[in-house]
C-alpha positions in Angstrom: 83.6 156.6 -109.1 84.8 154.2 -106.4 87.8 153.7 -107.9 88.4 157.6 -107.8 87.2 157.4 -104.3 89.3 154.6 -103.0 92.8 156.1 -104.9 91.7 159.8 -102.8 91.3 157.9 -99.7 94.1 155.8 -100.0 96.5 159.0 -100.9 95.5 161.0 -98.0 96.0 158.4 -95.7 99.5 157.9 -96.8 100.6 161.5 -96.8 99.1 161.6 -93.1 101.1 158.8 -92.1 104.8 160.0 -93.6 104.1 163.7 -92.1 103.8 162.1 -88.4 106.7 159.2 -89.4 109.0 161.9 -89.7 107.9 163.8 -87.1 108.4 161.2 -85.0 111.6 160.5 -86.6 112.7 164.3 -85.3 111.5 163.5 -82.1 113.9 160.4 -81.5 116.6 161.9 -82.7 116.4 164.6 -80.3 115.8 162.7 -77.2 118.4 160.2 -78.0 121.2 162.9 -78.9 120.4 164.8 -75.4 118.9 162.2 -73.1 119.9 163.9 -70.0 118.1 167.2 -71.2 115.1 165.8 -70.5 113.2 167.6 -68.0 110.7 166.1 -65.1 107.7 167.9 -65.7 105.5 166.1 -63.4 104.8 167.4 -59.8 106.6 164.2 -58.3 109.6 165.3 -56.1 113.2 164.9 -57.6 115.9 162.8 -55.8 118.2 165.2 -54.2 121.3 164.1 -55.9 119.4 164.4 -59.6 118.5 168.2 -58.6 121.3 170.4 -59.1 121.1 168.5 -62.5 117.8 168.9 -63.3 117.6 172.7 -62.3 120.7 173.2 -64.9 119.0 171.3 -67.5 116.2 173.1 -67.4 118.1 176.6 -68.3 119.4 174.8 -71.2 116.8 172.5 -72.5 114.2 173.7 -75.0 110.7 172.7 -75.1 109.5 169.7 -76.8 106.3 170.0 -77.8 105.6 169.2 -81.2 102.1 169.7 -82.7 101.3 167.3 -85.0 98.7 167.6 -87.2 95.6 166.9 -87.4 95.4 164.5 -91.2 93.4 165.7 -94.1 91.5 162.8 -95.1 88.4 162.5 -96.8 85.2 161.3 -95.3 84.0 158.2 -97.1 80.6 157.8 -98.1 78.4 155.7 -95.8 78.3 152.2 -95.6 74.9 152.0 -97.3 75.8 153.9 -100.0 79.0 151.8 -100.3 77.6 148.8 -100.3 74.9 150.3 -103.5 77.9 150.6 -105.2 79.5 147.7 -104.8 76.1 144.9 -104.5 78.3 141.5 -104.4 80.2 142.4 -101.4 77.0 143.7 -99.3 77.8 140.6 -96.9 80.6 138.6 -95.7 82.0 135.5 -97.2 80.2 132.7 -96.0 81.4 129.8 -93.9 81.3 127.3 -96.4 85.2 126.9 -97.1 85.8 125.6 -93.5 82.9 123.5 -93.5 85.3 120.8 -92.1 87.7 122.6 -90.9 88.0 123.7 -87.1 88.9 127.5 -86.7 90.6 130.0 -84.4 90.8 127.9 -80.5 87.9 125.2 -81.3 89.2 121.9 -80.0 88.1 118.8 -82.0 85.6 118.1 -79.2 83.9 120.9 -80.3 84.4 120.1 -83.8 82.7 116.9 -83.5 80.0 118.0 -81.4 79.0 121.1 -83.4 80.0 120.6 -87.0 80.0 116.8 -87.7 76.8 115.7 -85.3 74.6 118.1 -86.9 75.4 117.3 -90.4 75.5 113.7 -89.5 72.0 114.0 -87.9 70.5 116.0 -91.0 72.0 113.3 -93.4 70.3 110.2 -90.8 67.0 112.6 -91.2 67.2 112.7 -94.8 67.3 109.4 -95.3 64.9 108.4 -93.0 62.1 111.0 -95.2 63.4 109.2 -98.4 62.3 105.6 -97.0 59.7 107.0 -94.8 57.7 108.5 -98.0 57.4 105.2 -100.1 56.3 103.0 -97.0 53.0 105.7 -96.2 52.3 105.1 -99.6 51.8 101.2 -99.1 51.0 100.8 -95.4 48.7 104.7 -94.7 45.1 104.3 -95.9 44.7 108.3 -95.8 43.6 109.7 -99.2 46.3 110.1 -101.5 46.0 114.5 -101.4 45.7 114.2 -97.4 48.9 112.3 -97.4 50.7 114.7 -100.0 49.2 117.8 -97.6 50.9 115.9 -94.6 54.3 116.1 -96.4 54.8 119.8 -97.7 53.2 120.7 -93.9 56.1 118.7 -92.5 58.2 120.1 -94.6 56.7 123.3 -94.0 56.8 122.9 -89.9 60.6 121.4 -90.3 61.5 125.0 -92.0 60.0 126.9 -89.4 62.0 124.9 -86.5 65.2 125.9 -88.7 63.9 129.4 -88.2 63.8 129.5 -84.1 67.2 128.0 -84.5 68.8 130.9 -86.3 66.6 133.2 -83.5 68.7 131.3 -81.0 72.0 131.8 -82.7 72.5 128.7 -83.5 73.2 129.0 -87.7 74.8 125.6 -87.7 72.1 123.5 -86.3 69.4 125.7 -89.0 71.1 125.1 -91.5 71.3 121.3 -91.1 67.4 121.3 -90.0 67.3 124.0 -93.3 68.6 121.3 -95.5 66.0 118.6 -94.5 62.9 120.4 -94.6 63.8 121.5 -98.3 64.5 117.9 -98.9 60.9 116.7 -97.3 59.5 119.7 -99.6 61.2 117.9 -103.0 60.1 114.5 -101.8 56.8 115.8 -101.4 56.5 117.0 -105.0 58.1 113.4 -106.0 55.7 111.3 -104.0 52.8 113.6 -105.4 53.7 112.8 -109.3 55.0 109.4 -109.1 53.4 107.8 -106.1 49.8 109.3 -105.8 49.5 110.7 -109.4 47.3 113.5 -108.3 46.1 115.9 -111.0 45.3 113.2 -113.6 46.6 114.6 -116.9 48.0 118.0 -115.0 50.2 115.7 -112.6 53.6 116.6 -114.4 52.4 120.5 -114.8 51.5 120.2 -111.0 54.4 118.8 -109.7 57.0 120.8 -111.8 55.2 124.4 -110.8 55.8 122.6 -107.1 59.3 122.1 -107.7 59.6 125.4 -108.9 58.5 126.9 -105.8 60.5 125.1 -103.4 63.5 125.9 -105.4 62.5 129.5 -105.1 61.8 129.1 -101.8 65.4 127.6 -100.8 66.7 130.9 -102.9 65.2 132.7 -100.6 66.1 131.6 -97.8 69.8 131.0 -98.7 70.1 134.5 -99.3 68.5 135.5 -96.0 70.8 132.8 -93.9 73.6 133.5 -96.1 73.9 129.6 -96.7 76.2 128.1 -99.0 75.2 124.7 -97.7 71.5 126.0 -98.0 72.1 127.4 -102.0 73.7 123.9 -102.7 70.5 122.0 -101.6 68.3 124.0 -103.6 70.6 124.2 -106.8 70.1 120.5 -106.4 66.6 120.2 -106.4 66.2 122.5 -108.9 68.5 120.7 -110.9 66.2 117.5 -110.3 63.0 119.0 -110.9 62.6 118.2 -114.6 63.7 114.4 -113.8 60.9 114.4 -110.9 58.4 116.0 -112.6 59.1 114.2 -115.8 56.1 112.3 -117.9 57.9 110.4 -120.4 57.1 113.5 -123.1 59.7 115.0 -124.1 58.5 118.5 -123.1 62.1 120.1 -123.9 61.1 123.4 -124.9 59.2 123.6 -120.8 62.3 121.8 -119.2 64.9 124.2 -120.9 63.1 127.4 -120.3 62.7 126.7 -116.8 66.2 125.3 -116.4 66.8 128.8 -117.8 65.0 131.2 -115.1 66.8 128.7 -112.6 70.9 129.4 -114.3 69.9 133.5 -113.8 68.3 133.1 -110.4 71.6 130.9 -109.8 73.7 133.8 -111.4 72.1 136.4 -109.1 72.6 134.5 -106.2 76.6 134.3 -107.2 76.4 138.1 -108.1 74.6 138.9 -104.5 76.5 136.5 -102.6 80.5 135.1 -102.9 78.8 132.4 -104.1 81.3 132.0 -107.4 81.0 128.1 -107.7 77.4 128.6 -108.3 78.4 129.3 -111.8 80.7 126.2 -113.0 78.2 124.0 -111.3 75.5 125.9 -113.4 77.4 125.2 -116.7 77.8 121.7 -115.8 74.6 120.5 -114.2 72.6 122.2 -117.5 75.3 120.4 -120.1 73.9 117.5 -118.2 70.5 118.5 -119.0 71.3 118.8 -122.8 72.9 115.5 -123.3 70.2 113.8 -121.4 67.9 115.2 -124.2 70.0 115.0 -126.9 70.3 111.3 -126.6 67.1 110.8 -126.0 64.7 108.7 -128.2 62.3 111.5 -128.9 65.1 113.9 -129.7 64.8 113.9 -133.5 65.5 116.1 -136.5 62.1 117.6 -135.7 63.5 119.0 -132.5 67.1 119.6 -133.7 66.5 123.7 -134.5 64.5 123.5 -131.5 67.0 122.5 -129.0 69.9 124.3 -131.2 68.2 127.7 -130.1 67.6 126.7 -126.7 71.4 126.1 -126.1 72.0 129.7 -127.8 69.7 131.3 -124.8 71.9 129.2 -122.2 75.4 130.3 -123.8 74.2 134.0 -123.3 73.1 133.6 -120.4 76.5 131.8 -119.5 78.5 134.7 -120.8 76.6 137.4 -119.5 77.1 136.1 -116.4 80.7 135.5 -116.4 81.4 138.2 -118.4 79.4 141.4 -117.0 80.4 142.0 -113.5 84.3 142.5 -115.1 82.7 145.2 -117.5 79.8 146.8 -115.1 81.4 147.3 -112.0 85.1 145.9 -112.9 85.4 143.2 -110.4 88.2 141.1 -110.7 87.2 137.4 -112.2 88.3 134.2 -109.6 88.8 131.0 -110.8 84.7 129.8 -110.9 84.1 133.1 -113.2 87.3 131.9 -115.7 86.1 128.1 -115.6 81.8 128.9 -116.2 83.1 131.0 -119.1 85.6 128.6 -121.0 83.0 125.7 -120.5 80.7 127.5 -121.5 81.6 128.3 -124.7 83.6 125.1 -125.2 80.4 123.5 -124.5 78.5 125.1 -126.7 80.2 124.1 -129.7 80.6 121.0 -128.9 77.0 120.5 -128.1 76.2 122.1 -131.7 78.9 119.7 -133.2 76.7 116.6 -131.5 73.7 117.9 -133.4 74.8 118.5 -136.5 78.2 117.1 -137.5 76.3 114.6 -139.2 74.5 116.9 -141.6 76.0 117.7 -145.1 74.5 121.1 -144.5 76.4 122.3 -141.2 78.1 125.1 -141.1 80.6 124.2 -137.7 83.3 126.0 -139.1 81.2 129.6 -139.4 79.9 128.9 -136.0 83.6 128.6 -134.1 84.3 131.9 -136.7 81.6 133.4 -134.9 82.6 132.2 -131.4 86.3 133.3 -132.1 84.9 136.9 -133.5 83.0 137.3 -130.0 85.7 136.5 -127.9 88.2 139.1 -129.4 85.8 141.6 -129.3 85.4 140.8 -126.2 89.0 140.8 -125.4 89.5 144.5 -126.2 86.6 145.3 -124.2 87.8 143.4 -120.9 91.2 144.3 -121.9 90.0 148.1 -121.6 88.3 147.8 -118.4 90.1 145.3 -116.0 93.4 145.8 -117.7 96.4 143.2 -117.5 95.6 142.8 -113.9 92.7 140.5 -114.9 93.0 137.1 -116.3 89.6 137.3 -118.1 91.2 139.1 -120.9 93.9 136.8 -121.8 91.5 133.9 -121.7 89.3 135.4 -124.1 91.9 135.7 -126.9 93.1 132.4 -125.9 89.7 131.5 -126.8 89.2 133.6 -129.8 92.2 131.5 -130.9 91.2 128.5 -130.3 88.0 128.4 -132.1 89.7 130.1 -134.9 92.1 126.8 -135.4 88.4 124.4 -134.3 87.1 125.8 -137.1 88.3 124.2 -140.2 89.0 120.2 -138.5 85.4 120.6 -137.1 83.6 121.3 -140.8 85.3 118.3 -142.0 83.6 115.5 -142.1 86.1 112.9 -140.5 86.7 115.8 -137.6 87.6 113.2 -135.3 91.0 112.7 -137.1 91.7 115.7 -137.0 91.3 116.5 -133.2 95.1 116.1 -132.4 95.7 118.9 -134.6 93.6 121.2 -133.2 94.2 120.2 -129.4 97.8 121.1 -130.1 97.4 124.2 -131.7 95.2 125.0 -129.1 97.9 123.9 -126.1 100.1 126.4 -128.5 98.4 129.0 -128.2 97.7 128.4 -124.3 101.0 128.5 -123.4 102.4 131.5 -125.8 99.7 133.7 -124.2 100.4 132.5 -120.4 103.9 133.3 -121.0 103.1 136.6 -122.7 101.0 137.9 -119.4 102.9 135.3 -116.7 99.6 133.2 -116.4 101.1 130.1 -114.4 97.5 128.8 -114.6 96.5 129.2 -118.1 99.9 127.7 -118.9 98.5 124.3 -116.9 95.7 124.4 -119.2 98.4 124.6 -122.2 100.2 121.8 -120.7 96.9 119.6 -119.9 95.5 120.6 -123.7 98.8 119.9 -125.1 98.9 115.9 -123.0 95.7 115.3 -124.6 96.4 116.1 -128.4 99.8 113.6 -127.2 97.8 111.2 -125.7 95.1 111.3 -128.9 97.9 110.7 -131.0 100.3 107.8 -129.6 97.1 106.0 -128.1 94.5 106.1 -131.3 96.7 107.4 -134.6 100.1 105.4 -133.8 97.8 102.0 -133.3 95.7 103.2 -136.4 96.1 101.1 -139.7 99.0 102.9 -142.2 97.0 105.7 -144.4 98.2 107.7 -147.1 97.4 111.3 -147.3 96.0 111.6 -150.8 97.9 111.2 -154.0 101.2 111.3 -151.6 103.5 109.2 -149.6 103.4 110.8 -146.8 101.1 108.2 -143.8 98.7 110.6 -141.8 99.8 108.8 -138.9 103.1 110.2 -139.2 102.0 113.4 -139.8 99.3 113.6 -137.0 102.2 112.7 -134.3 104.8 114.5 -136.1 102.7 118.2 -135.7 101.5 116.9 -132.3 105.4 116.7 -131.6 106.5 120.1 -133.0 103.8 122.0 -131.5 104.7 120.6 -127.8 108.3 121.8 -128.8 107.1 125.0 -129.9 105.0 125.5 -127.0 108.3 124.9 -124.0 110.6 127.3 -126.8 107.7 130.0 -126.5 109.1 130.7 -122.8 112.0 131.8 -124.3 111.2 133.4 -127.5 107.7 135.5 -126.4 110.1 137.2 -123.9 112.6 138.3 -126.3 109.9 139.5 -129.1 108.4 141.6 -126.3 109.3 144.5 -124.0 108.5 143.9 -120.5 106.0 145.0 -119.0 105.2 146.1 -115.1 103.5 143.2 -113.4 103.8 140.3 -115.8 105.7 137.6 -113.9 108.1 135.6 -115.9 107.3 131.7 -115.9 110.0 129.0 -115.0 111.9 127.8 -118.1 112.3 124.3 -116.6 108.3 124.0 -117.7 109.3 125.0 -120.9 112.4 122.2 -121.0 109.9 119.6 -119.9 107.3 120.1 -123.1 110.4 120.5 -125.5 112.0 117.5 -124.7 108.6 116.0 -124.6 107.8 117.0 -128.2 111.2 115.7 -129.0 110.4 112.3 -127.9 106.9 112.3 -129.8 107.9 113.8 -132.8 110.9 111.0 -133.1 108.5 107.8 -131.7 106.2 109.9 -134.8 109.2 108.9 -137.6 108.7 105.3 -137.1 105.4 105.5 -138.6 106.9 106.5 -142.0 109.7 104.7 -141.7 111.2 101.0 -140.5 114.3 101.1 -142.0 117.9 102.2 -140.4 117.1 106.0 -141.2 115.1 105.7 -138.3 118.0 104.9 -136.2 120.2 107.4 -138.2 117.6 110.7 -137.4 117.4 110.0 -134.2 121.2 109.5 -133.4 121.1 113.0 -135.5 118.6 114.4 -133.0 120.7 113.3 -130.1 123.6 114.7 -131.2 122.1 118.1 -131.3 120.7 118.2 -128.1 124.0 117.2 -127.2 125.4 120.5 -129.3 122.8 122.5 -127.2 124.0 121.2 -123.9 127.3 122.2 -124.6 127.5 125.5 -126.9 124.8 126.8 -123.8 126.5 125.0 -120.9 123.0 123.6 -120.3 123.3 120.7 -117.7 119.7 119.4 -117.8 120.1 119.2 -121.8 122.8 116.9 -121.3 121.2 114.6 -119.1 118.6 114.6 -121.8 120.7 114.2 -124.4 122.2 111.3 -122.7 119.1 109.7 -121.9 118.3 109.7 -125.6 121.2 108.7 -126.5 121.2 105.5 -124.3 117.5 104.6 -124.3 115.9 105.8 -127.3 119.2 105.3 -129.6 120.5 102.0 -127.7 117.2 100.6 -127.9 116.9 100.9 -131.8 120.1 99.6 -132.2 119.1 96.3 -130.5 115.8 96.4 -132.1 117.4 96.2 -135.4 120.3 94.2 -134.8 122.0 92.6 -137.7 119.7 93.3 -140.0 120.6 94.2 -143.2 118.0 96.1 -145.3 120.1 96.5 -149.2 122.7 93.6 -150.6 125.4 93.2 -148.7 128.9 95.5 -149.5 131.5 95.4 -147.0 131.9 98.4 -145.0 129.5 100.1 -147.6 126.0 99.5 -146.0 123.3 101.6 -144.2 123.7 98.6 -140.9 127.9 99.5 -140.9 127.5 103.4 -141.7 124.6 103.8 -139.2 126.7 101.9 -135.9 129.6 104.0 -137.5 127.4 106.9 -136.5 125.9 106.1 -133.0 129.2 105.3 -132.0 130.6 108.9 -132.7 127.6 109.8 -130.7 128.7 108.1 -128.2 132.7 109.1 -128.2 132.1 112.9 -129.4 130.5 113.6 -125.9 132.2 111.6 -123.9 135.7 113.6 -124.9 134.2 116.8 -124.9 132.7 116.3 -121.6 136.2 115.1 -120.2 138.7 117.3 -122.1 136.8 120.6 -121.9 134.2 120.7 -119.6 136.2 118.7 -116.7 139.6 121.1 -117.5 138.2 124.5 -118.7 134.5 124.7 -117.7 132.4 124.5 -114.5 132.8 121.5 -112.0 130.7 118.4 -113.2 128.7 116.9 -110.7 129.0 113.1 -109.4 126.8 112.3 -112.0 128.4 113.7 -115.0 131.8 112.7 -114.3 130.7 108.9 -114.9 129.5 110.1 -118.5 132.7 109.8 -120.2 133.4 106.4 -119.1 130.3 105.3 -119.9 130.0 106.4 -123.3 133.5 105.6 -124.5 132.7 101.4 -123.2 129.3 102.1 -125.3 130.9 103.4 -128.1 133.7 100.9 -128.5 131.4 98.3 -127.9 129.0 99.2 -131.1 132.3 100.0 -132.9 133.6 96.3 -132.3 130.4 94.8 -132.7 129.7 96.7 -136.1 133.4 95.3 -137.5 131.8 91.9 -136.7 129.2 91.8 -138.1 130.7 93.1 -141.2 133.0 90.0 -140.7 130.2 87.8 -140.6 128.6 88.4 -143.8 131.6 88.4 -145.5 132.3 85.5 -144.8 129.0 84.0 -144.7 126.5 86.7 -146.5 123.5 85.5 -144.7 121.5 87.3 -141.8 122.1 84.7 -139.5 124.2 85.8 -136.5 123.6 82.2 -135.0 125.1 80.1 -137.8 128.2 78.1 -137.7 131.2 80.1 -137.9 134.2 79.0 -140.6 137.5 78.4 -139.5 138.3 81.4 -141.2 135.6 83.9 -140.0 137.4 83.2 -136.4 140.8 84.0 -137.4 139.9 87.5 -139.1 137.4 88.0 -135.9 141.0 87.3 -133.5 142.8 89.5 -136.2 140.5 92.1 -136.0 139.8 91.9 -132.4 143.8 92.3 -131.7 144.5 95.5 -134.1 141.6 96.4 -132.4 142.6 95.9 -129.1 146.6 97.2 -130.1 145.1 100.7 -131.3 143.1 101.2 -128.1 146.2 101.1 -125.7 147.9 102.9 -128.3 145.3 105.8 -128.0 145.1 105.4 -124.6 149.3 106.5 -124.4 148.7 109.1 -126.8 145.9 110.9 -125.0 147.2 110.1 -121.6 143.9 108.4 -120.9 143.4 105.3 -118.8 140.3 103.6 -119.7 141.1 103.2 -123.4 144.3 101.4 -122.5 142.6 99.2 -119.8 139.5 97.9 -122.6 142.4 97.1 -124.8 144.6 94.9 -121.7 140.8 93.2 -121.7 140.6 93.0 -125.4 144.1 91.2 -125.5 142.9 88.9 -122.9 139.7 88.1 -124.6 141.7 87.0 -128.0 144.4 85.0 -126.0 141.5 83.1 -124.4 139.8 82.6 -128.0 143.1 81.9 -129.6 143.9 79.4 -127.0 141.1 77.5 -126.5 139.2 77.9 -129.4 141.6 79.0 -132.8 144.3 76.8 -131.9 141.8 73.3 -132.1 141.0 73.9 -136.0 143.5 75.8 -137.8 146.5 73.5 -139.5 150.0 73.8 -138.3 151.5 76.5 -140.2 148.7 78.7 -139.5 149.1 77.7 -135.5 152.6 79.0 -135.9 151.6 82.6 -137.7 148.8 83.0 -135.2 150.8 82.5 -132.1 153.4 84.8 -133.6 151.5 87.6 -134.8 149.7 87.7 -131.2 152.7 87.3 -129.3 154.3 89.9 -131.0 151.1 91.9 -130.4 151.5 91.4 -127.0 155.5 91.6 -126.1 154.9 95.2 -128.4 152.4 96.2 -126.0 154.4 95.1 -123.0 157.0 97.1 -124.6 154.7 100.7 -124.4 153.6 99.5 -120.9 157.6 99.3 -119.8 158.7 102.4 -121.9 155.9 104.9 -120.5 156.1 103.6 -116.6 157.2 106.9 -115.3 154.1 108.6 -117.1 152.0 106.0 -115.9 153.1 106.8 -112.1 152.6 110.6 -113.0 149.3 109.9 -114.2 147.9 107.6 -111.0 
């Protein structure tokens, strides 16, 4: 009905409004097309030269009066009868938010004088009444009920002062004076139980029925003031009552009902008032309450049904409060309204999971069955009320989703290993449904669900002893990080995929891909640093200088330039670093040139040259302009390249000659003369690649090559080889070099055209 109402209202007035907008519109254009048509009608005398011109304007000119009229529009209902239908907004928001802040033309004089004296004051006052109370008890010889009576009539007196205050308009001063007579009130009720002990055996009954009433006292009056600061205070002490008022007992059943009546008194107050934080506050000051108890040394299996039941009645009351002003009077859900309802329900199976995960007869998996049932119900009903427009919807299938994949890793009985598992599929399934209705906010709770399965993983399972799942040979750890990898990845390619499976839809945002590029190459990472758990050998290095190479494919087939600074980025940490890590290494018996240690630098080096010519043949000649930083890659990569390339012929030199995994050993006269024959043709081939591709940097590594073996030749060949072999050295590398020289002095003129 006030929807209808509002939609009536709202159409009339626009309909008024573009019948005089282009009556106006009329009315400019006329005055402006004949402005000196416009006739004096006022009984002021004309100048004399303007007469003749105004008497034949007047013969000419037609009357402009336009009648404009009067707008249809509905008369609304009256403001009481508004405000029946609509109870939480009967009053204004409430100061609370600028509690600090100054507003409109306050100076910071005033500030400081109004806002932080009298809350500096109050706190001085309060803390004076908490040491005043326990020094009466030692030093006043009144009886101990006299002395009790003293402090609820100061307390009393201190509220009544707060009332003349907001008589004389002064609301911040009573509600600092406010705050400490409920305070004096609670540490009367405290001093009466565990000071003075009055009642005998009733003195716990006594003094909670006390608290009770000072809590519904503050209510009261933070509903009549309008007080956040006011609700806070009592919140608080009711919150503290069951501690105050506490014998040692373990009364549970007493504490929980009451702490119940409080959470819907609290729940009213947020439903009367804008009060919204009341309800997260509620959720987390009663999980408080419950682990308290439930680690308590009276908290047995006697009381374990007991307490289950008791957090049933707080999760309804919970949901009911979150959930019914959406479906009563369709009122759009804030933040505090989202937050209360996801704790709450997270809460609750995770405070059923404390009690009896430890039982061989729990049922945990039928209970998150039963939460995820509730919530999609509950998603079609919101969903048919509030619409898209709401965010309560979306979280309640993300819920229903997420206890459907809790169920099964919280009936096992080792559920803790299990937990990355389900926080990824859970950070899944956050982040498909933020992008489906353009949630920016439920896709941070993806990303923070989805850090926290990565987090359990790397920092417990990685460190975790090797552990075969069953009968195979598969190590959980690998598995745990692997799926913990692949969901992040499947989670940043959901913002492009959920787009593309859908139609759009009116008012659904779209969310930035870069978010979605962050958690894929994050899952990347993982699921590689996950491989290493299965596997120590050079596969290791050979996958991931796989996965590089695709993520450089992507960069280029989409002219992505953030996936090739990835790529890169792999390629020279992640890829470099296992190179070093495994050195010269050689896992199977030794076969020149046919090894995993000679294939696998065979392979990293192509990663390396593949994408340094593509990125200077194509993308530098027939594709966009590379920025400063991209035009260094190809150098880069082809000195990385040529220097695993080199250093992998090397090593196979090595063990030839010497099959030992030793790179420190003595080297034989002959291992140095292959390494200067090799490092020559090597050398000669690179300045002869370098002509043929018209590139410079191939031809300048191999002028440094050639300079490298004349210094070894010189200085270190020529010392131990016999004379004959002296003579074929020095002529095989001068001939090297004079056939060089001989390129160098042929291709001059292209070398000028090139520079």
């Amino acid at each position: 009905m006030t929807d209808q109402f509002e939609q009536n209202e709202s159409r009339a007035l626009r309909e008024a409004i573009e019948k005089l907008s282009e009556r106006v519109d009329t009315l400019e254009k006329t005055l402006f097309e004949k402005p000196t048509e416009v006739a004096d009608t006022s009984e002021t005398t004309a100048p004399p030269f303007a007469s003749a011109s105004a008497k034949s304007s007047e013969k000419t000119l037609p009357e402009l009066e336009p009648e404009v009229a009067e707008p249809k529009i509905s008369i609304p209902p009256p403001p009481s009868q508004l405000e029946s239908m609509r109870p939480w907004a009967k009053t204004s928001r409430p100061e609370f938010g600028n509690f600090w802040r100054s507003g409109g033309d306050e100076s910071w004089e005033t500030v400081v004088g109004e806002r932080w004296l009298t809350w500096l004051g109050s706190a001085s006052l309060i803390l004076a009444v908490a040491y005043f109370v326990p020094w009466a008890w030692r030093h006043y010889q009144l009886p101990a009920w006299l002395r009790v009576l003293v402090f609820h009539l100061a307390g009393v007196g201190i509220l009544g002062v707060a009332k003349l205050f907001s008589r004389k308009q002064l609301p911040l001063l009573a509600q600092g004076v406010t705050g400490l007579g409920i305070f004096t009130l609670y540490t009367a009720a405290y001093a009466m139980h565990h000071h003075y002990h009055l009642g005998g055996d009733l003195s716990s009954t006594a003094t909670f029925l006390d608290c009770a009433l000072i809590t519904a006292l503050a209510i009261v009056i933070a509903l009549r003031s309008n007080s956040a600061v006011v609700i806070l205070l009592g919140a608080l002490g009711g919150y503290l009552t069951p501690w105050i008022a506490s014998s040692g007992g373990g009364e549970y059943v007493v504490t929980f009902v009451y702490l119940a009546f409080l959470n819907v008194a609290l729940l009213v107050c947020a439903l009367l008032r804008p009060w919204q934080f009341l309800k997260p506050l509620a959720v987390v000051a009663t999980a408080v309450m419950f682990l308290d108890w439930m680690f308590h040394p009276l908290s047995d299996v006697s009381t374990l049904w007991g307490t289950e039941w008791l957090l049933v009645l707080h999760a309804v009351i919970f949901f009911v409060g979150t959930t019914f002003p959406s479906l009563r009077w369709r009122q759009s859900s804030v933040d505090a309204d989202l937050l209360a309802l996801a704790g709450n329900s997270l809460w609750f199976v995770g405070a059923t999971w404390l009690l009896f995960h430890q039982r061989s007869d729990q049922q945990l998996a039928a209970v998150c069955w039963g939460m995820s049932a509730l919530h999609a119900v509950f998603f079609a009903w919101t969903y048919r009320r509030v619409t898209n427009a709401d965010r309560m919807p979306r979280l309640h299938l993300a819920l229903a989703i997420v206890f459907f994949t809790l169920a099964v890793p919280l009936q096992l009985r080792d559920s803790l290993d299990y937990l990355a598992y389900a926080w990824a599929a859970e950070g899944l399934v956050f982040t498909a449904i933020a992008v489906y209705f353009g949630d920016r906010q439920l896709a941070r709770a993806g990303q923070i669900v989805l850090g926290l399965a990565i987090a359990r993983a790397l920092l417990f399972d990685f460190s975790s002893a090797p552990e075969l799942v069953g009968n195979s040979p598969i190590d959980r750890r690998f598995l745990v990080i692997l799926c913990s990898g692949l969901a992040t990845m499947a989670a940043g390619s959901s913002h492009w995929w959920v787009p593309r499976l859908v139609s759009p839809r009116d008012g659904v945002v779209s969310l930035d891909q870069q978010d979605g590029g962050l958690l894929l190459a994050l899952g990347n990472v993982v699921a590689m640093i996950g491989l290493t758990c299965q596997w120590d050998s050079r596969l290791v290095l050979v996958l991931w200088s796989l996965d590089a190479a695709f993520v450089w494919g992507i960069g280029f087939a989409t002219g992505n330039r953030s996936a090739r600074k990835y790529a890169l980025l792999l390629s020279l940490i992640l890829v470099g670093g296992r190179v070093l890590y495994h050195g010269a290494h050689v896992d199977t018996p030794f076969l020149c040139l046919l090894n995993e240690r000679f294939g696998s630098l065979v392979l990293v080096a192509l990663l390396y040259f593949v994408p340094a010519w593509y990125v200077r043949t194509r993308l530098s000649r027939n594709g966009p302009m590379l920025s400063e930083f991209e035009q260094g890659i190809p150098a880069l990569l082809h000195v990385l390249a040529n220097v695993v390339l080199l250093g992998a012929f090397s090593l196979e030199i090595h063990d030839w000659h010497r099959p030992v995994n030793n790179w420190l050993g003595h080297a034989s006269t002959a291992e140095q003369v292959t390494y200067s024959v090799v490092w020559t043709i090597y050398a000669g081939v690179l300045v002869a690649i370098g002509f043929w591709l018209k590139y410079r940097l191939p031809r300048v590594m191999g002028l440094l090559g050639f300079l490298l073996v004349a210094f070894k030749v010189f200085f270190v060949d020529l010392a131990n080889l016999p004379l004959i072999l002296r003579v074929l050295a020095l002529a095989a590398f001068g001939g090297t070099l004079l056939v060089t020289s001989f390129w160098y002095q042929k291709f001059s003129a292209r070398l000028k055209s090139e520079t």
